[in-house]
C-alpha positions as CSV (number, residue, x, y, z in Angstrom):
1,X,56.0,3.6,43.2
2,X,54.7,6.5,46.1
3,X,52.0,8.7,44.6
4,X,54.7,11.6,45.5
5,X,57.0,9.9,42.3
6,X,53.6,9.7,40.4
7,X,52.9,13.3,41.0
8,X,56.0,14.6,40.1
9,X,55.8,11.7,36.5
10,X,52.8,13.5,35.8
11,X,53.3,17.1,36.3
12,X,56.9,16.7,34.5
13,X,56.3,13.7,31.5
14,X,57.0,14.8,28.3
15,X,56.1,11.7,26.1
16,X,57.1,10.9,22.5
17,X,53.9,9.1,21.9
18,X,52.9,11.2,18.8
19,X,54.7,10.1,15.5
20,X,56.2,14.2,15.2
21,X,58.4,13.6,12.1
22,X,55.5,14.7,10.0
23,X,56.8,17.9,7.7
24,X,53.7,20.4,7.9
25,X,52.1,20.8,11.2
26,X,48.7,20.2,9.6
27,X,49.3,16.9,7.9
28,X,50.3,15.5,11.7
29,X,46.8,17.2,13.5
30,X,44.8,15.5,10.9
31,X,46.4,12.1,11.6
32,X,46.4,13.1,15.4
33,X,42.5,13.4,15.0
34,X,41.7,10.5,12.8
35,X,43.4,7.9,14.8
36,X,42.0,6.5,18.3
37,X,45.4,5.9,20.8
38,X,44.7,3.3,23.8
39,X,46.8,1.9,26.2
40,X,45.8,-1.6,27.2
41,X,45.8,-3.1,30.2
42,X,48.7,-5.6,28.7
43,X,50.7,-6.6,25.8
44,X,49.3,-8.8,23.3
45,X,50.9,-11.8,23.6
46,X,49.1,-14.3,21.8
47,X,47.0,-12.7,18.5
48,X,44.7,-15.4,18.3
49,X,41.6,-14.7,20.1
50,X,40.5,-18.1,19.7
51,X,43.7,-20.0,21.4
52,X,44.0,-17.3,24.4
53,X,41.0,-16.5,26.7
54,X,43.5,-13.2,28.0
55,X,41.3,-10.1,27.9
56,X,43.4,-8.7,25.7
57,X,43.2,-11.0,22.7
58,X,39.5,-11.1,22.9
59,X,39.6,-7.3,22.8
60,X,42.2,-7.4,19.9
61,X,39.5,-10.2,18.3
62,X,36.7,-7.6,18.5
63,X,38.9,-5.5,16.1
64,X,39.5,-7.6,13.5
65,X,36.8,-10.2,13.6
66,X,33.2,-10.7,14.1
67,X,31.0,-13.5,15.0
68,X,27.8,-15.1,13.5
69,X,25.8,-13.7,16.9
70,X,26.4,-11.3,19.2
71,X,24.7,-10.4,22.8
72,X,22.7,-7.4,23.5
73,X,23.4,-5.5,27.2
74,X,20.7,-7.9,28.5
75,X,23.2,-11.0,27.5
76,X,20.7,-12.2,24.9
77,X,21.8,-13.8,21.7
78,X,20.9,-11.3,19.0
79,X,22.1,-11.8,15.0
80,X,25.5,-10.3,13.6
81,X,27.3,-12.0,10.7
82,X,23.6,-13.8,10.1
83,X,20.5,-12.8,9.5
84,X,18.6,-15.0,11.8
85,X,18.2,-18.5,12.0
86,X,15.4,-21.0,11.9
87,X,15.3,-24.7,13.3
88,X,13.5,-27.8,12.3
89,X,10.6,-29.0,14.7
90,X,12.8,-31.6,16.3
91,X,15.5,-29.8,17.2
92,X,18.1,-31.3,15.3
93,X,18.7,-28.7,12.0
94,X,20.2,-25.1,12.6
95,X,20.1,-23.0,9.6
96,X,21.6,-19.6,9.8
97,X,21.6,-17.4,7.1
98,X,24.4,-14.6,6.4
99,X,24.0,-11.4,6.2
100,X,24.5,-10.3,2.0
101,X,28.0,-8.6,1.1
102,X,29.7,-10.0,4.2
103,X,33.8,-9.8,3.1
104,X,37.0,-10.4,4.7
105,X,39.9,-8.5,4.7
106,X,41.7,-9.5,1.9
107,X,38.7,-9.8,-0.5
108,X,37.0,-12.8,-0.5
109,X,33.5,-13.1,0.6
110,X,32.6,-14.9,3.7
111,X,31.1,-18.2,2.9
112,X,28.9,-20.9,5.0
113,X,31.9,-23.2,4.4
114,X,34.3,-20.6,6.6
115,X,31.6,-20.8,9.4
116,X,31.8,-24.0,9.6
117,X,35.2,-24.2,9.6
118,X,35.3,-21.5,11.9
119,X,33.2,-23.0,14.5
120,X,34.5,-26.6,14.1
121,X,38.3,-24.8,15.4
122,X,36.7,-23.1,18.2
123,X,34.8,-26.2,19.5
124,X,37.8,-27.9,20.3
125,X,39.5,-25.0,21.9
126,X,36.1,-23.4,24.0
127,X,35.1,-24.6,27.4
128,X,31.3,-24.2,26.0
129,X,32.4,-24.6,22.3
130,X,33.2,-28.2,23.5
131,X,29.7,-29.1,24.9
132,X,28.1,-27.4,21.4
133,X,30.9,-29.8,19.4
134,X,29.9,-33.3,21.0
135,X,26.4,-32.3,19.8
136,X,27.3,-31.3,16.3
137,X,26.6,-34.3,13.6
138,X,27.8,-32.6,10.8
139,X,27.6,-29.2,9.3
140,X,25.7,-28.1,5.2
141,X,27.8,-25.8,3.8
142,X,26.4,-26.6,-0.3
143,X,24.5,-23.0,0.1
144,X,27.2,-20.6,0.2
145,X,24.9,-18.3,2.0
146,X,23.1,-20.7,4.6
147,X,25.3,-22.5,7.0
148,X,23.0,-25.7,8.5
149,X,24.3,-27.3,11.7
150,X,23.1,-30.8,12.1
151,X,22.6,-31.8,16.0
152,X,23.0,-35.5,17.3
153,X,20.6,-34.4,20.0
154,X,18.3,-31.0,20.5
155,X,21.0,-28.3,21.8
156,X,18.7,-25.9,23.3
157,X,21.6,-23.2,23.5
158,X,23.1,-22.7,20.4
159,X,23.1,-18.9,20.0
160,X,24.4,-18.9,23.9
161,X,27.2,-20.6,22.5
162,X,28.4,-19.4,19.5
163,X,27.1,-15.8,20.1
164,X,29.2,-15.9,24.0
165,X,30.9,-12.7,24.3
166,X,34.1,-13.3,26.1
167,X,36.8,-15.7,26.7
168,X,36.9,-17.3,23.3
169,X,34.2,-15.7,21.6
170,X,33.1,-18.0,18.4
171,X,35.0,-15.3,15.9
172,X,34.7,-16.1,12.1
173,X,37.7,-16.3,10.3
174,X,38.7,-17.6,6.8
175,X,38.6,-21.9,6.0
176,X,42.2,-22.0,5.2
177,X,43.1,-20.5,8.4
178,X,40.5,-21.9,10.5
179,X,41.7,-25.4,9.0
180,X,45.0,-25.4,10.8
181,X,45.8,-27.2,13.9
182,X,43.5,-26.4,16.7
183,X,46.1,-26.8,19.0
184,X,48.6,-23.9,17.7
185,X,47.7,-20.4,17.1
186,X,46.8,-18.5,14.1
187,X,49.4,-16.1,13.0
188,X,47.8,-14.4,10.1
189,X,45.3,-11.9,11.2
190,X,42.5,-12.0,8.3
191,X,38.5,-11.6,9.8
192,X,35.8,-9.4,8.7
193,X,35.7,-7.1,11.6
194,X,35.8,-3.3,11.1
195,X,39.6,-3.1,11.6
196,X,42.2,-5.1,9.8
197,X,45.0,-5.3,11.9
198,X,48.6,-4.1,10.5
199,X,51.3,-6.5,10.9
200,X,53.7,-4.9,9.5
201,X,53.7,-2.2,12.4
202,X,53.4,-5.0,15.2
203,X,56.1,-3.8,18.1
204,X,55.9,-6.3,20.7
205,X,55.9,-4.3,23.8
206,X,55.5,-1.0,22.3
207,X,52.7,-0.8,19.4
208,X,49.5,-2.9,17.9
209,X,48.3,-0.9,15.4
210,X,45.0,-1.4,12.7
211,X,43.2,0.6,9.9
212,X,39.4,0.5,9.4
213,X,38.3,-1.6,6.8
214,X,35.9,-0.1,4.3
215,X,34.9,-3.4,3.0
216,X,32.6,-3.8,6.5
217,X,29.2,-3.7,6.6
218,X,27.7,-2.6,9.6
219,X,24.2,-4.1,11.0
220,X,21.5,-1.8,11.1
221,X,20.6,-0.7,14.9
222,X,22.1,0.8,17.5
223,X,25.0,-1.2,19.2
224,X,24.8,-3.2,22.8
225,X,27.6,-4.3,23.8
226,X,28.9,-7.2,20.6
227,X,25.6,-6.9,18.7
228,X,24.2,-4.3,16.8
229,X,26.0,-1.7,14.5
230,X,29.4,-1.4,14.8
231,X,30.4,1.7,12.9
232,X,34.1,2.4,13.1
233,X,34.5,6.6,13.3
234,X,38.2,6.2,13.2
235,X,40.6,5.6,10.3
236,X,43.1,3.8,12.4
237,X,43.6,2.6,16.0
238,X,47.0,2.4,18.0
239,X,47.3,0.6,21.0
240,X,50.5,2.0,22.9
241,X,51.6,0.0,25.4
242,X,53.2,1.3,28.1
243,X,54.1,-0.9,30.6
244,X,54.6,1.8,33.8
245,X,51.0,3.1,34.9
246,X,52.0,6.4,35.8
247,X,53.5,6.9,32.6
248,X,50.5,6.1,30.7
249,X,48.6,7.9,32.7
250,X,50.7,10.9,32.4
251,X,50.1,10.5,28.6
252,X,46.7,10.8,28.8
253,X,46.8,13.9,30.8
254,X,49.0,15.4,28.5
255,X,46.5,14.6,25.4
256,X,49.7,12.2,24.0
257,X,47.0,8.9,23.8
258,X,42.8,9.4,24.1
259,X,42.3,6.5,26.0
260,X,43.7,4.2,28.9
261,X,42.3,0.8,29.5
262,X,42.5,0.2,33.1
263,X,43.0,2.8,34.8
264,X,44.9,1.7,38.4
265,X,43.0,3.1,41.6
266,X,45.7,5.0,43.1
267,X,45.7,7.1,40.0
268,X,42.1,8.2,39.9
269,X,42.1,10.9,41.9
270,X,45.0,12.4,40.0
271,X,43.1,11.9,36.8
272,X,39.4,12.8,38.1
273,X,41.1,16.5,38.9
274,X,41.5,16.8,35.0
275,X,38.5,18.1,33.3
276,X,39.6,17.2,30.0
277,X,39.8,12.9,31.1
278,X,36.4,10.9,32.1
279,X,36.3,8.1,34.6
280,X,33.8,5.4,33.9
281,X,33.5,2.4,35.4
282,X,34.7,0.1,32.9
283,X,32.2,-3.0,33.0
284,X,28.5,-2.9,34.5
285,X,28.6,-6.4,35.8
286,X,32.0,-6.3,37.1
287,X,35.5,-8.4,37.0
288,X,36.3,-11.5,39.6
289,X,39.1,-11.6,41.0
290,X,39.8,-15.1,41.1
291,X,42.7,-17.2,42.4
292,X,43.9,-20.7,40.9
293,X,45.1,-23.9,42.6
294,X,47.7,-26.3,40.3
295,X,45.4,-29.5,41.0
296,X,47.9,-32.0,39.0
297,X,51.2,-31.4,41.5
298,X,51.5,-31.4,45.3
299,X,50.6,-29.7,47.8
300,X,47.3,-28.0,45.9
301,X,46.2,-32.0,44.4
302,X,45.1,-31.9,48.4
303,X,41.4,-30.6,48.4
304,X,42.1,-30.8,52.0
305,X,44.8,-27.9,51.8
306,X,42.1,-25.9,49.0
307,X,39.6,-25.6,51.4
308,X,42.1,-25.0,54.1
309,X,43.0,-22.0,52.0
310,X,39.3,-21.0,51.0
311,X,38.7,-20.4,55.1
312,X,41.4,-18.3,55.6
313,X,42.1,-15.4,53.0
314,X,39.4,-12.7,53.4
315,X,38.2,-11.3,50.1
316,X,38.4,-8.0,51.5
317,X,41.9,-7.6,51.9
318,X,42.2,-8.5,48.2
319,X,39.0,-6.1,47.1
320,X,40.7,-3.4,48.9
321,X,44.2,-3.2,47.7
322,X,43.0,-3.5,43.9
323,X,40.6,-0.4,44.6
324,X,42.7,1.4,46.7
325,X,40.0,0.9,49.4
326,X,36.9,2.8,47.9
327,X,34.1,0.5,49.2
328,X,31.6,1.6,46.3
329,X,34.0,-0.4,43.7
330,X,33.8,-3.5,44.9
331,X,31.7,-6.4,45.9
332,X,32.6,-9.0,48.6
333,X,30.8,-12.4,46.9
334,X,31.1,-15.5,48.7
335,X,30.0,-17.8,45.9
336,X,31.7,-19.5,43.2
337,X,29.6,-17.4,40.6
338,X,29.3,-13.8,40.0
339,X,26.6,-12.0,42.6
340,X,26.4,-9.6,40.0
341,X,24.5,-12.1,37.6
342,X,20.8,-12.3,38.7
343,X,19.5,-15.4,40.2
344,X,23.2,-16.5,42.2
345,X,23.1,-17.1,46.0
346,X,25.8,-16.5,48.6
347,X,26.4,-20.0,49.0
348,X,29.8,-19.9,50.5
349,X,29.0,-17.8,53.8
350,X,30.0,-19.8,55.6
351,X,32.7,-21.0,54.2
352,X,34.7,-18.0,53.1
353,X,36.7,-16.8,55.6
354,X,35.6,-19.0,58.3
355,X,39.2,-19.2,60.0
356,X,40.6,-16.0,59.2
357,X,40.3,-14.5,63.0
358,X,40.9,-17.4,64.9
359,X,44.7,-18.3,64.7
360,X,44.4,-21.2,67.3
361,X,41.9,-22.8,64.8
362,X,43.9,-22.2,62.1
363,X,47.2,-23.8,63.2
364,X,44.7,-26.9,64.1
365,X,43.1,-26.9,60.7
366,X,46.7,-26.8,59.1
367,X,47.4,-29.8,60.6
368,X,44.6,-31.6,59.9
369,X,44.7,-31.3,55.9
370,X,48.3,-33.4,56.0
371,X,50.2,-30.4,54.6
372,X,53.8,-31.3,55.1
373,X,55.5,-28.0,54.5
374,X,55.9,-28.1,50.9
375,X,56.8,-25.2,49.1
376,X,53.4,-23.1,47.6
377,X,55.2,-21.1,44.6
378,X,52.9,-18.5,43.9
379,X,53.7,-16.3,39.9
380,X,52.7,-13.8,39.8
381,X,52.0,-11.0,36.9
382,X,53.8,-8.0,38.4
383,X,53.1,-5.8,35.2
384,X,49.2,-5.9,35.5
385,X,47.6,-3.2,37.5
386,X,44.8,-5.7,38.6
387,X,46.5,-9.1,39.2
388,X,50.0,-8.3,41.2
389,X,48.6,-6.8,44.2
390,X,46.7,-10.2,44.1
391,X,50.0,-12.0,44.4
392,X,51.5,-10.1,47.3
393,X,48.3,-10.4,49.2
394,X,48.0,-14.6,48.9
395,X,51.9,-15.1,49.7
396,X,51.3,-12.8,53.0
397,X,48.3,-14.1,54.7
398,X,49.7,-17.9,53.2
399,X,52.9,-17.8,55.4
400,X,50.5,-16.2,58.4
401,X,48.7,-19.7,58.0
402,X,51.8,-21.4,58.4
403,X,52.3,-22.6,54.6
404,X,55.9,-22.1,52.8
405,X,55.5,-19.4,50.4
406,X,57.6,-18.6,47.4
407,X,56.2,-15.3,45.7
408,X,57.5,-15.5,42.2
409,X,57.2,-12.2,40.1
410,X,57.4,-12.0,36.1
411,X,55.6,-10.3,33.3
412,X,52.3,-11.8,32.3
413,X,53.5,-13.1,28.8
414,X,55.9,-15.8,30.9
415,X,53.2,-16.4,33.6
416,X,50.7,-17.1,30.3
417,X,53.8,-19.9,29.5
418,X,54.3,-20.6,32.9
419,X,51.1,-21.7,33.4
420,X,51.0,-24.3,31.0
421,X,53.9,-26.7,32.8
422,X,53.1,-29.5,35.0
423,X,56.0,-30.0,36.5
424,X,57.1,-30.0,39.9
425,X,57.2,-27.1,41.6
426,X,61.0,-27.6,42.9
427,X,61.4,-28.1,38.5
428,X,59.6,-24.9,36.8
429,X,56.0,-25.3,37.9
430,X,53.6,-24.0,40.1
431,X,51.3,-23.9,43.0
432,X,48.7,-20.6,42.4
433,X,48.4,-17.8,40.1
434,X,45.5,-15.4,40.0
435,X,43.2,-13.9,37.1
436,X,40.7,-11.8,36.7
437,X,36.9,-12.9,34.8
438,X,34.7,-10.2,33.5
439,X,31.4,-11.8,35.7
440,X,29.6,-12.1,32.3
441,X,32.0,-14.5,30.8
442,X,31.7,-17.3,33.9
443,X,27.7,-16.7,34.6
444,X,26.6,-20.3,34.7
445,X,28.2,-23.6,34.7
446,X,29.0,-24.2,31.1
447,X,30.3,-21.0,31.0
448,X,32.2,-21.1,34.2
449,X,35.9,-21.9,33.4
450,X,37.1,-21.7,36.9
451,X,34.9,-24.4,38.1
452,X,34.6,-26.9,34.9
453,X,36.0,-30.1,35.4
454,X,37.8,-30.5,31.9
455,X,40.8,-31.7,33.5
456,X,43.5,-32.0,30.9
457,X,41.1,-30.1,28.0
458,X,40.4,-27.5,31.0
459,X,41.9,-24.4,32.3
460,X,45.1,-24.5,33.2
461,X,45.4,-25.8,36.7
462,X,43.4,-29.1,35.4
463,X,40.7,-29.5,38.2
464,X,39.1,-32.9,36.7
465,X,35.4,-33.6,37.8
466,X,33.3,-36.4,36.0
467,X,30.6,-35.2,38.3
468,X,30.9,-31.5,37.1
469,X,30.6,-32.4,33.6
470,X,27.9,-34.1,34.3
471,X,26.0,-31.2,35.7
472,X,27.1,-29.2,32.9
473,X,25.6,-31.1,30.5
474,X,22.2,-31.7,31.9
475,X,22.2,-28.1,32.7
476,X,23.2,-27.7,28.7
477,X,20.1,-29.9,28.1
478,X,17.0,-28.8,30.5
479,X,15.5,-26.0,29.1
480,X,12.9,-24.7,31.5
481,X,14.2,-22.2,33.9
482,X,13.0,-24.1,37.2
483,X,15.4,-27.2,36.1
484,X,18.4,-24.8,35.3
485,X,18.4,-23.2,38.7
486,X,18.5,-26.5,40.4
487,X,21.4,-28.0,38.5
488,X,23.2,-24.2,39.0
489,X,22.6,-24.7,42.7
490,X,23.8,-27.9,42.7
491,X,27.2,-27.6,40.2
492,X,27.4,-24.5,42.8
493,X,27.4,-26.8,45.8
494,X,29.8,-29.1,44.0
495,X,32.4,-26.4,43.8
496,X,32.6,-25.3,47.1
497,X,33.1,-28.4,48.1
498,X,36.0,-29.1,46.0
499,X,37.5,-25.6,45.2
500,X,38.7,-25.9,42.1
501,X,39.4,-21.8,41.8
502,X,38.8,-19.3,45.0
503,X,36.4,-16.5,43.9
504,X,38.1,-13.2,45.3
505,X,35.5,-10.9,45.0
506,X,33.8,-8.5,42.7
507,X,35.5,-4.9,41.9
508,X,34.4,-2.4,39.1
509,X,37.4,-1.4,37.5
510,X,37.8,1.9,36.0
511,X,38.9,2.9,32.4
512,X,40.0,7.0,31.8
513,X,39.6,8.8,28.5
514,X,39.9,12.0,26.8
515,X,36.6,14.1,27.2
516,X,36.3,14.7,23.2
517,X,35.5,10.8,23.0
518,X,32.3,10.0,22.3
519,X,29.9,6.7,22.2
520,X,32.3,4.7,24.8
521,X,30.3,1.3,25.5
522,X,30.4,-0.8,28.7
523,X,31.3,-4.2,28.4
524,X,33.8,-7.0,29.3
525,X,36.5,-5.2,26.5
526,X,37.0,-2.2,25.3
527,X,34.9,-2.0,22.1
528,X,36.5,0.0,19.1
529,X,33.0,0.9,17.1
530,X,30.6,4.0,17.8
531,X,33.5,5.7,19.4
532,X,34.4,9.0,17.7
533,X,36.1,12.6,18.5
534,X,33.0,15.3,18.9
């Protein structure tokens, strides 16, 4: 869409956002004020925050769930749900004490036995709730209050681990749900957080809607990003999605929703000429872009053909588009981990990039990773602001290379399903598809989903590295700060060589609200405590 069509949405939109079928005037202004309307970034798909790592779920966790831990803006593990914890002098006992009072939403208290439940479920679905299960002996629940973990082994790392705050955050949810098969999502929404979330007004594709839950107790403290107190200002919370940017953008200006997740680059200058909208950057440490090989089907099971790729795209070209080309919000980062987490090197200088001016040795280096023409099929999630113009960008410079590109365009809910099949391409499956990780949530190798070697436990694209896990683990089980570095830098090394992902570079993406919001935090999500109308 041209910015002339965007101009004309936005100085013409007249949006029936606002339920207006309220009888007296006043009865509608008081709802208008007590409700907090944000447009996400995407539909929710999947409402288990658990079974989807999308930014969306784990935001739509944070509403109706909490977690035992939480981390403060300098990422460090800091109590939430518990009180504190204490450990035995080998190692081996965890005991973590609840906070008094703590309920869900329909009533019940929350009990050591639905922590351990809680966390038992996650472990088999997390990348670094995994390493913390194959530690775990055996879990004490006989103390309704105190929840004791029993270790195999020391596990230096706990809080890390079940206070992480993205991508499968350890959320607490009640032992009958938390009981059900790991391997299908929860349905029923019931946590502790400070919303409950409504089901009855679910509208897939148009509404998610919650209501504050007075039964929540917040901590004591001011909040940092998931720790602290979360004090919900707001009786209710709509998410309106609106799948057109302009359109929800044109909302906002209007006054019809106070807040807009992501707000696309193109539209900032419209929306920074509005005195009554703020422009923030969204997330301190930044998002990676990062695009994903299909290691279990040809031609990508070639880590000839990954590096081949790796030396050719330019991270710029991708940086620019999804910024609209305003240098000062992004990052070029030629490492598998985020440059924006202190202690990474540049590792990959010299190998990002390293053919994309020199066509002659391009064509040669073509040749020489045994590529035989097949077809690349690249999906691509044409209804995200951040992720399609990643699409268009791989499937261009791909057939400048010389590979066979098929650009494949759908909504992000069928690329989330899409995803998941390891067929063929020629039969429904897949070559590359391309994400986006808030930096914080892949900072160091047990964290760092797009270079674990899982394979079929993994992300989906399967990369399977005995030699990673490895790493991982001793890196889970050194603890002083001189042997972490060393096994970083060498898991780093590992994953240049074999490219499971391509790191795409670093932007700061923007999010847009109404200027009579207050107390917006930074952070991987958009948090839905300490905000509040002034």
């Amino acid at each position: 869409m041209s910015l002339r069509r965007r101009n004309l949405m936005l100085a013409t939109a007249a949006l029936p956002l606002v339920d207006r079928a309220l009888a007296r005037p006043a009865l509608a202004q008081n709802r208008r004020a007590a409700t907090l309307r944000l447009v996400p970034s995407t539909d929710l798909v999947s409402l288990d925050p658990v079974f989807s790592t999308a930014l969306v779920a784990v935001q739509h966790g944070y509403h109706v769930f909490d977690t035992l831990y939480g981390v403060d803006s300098a990422m460090r593990p800091q109590p939430q749900m518990a009180e504190g914890a204490t450990i035995s002098d080998d190692g081996r006992i965890w005991s973590i004490r609840l906070r008094e009072g703590l309920l869900f939403h329909d009533g019940t208290p929350v009990r050591s036995a639905d922590c351990a439940a809680s966390l038992e479920r996650w472990s088999r679905r997390d990348t670094f709730g995994r390493a913390y299960g194959a530690a775990v002996e055996r879990y004490d629940t006989s103390d309704s209050r105190v929840l004791r973990i029993h270790l195999k082994r020391p596990f230096p790392r706990l809080l890390d681990a079940i206070g992480k705050p993205h991508s499968a955050p350890a959320f607490i949810m009640p032992e009958r749900l938390a009981r059900s098969a790991p391997d299908q999502p929860v349905t029923e929404m019931i946590g502790s957080g400070p919303y409950r979330f409504l089901p009855d007004e679910l509208d897939s594709g148009n509404l998610i809607a919650y209501t504050r839950f007075d039964g929540y107790k917040p901590r004591a403290g001011n909040p940092e990003w998931t720790s602290g107190g979360k004090v919900a200002h707001f009786e209710r919370v709509e998410w309106r999605v609106i799948a057109d940017k302009a359109t929800s953008v044109a909302a906002l200006q209007q006054g019809e929703v106070d807040w807009v997740e992501n707000l696309p680059a193109d539209l900032e200058p419209l929306v920074a000429r509005n005195r009554q909208v703020k422009v923030e950057n969204a997330d301190p440490l930044g998002t990676e872009l990062v695009l994903r090989f299909n290691h279990s089907v040809a031609p990508f099971n070639n880590p000839e053909l990954r590096r081949f790729v790796m030396a050719v795209v330019q991270q710029v070209d991708y940086l620019a588009t999804v910024t609209g080309g305003k240098s000062e919000d992004w990052r070029e980062c030629k490492a598998m981990f985020p440059c924006t987490i202190p202690g990474i090197e540049e590792l990959g200088r010299q190998k990002f990039g390293a053919l994309a001016s020199n066509p002659a040795r391009m064509a040669e280096a073509l040749k020489a990773t045994g590529y035989g023409g097949e077809k690349v099929v690249v999906i691509n999630a044409a209804d995200s602001a951040a992720i399609a113009p990643l699409g268009l960008v791989t499937a261009e410079r791909l057939r400048q290379a010389g590979l066979n590109v098929d650009l494949q365009d759908m909504d992000w809910g069928t690329l989330l399903q899409r995803r998941l099949s390891k067929a063929p391409v020629d039969q429904g499956g897949w070559g590359i598809y391309h994400s986006t990780w808030p930096s914080i949530a892949i900072a160091n190798p047990v964290l760092n989903t797009t270079v674990r070697g899982e394979g079929e436990r993994g992300w989906p694209g399967w990369y399977e590295s005995a030699e990673m896990e490895r790493l991982t683990a001793d890196w889970l089980a050194v603890e002083d700060d001189a042997g972490r570095d060393r096994l970083t830098h060498e898991a780093h090394a590992l994953a240049l060589r074999d490219v499971p992902s391509l790191p795409l570079g670093i932007y700061f993406p923007k999010t847009a609200y109404r200027a009579d919001l207050q107390g917006v935090l930074g952070g991987s999500v958009r948090y839905p405590w300490n905000v509040r109308r002034a």
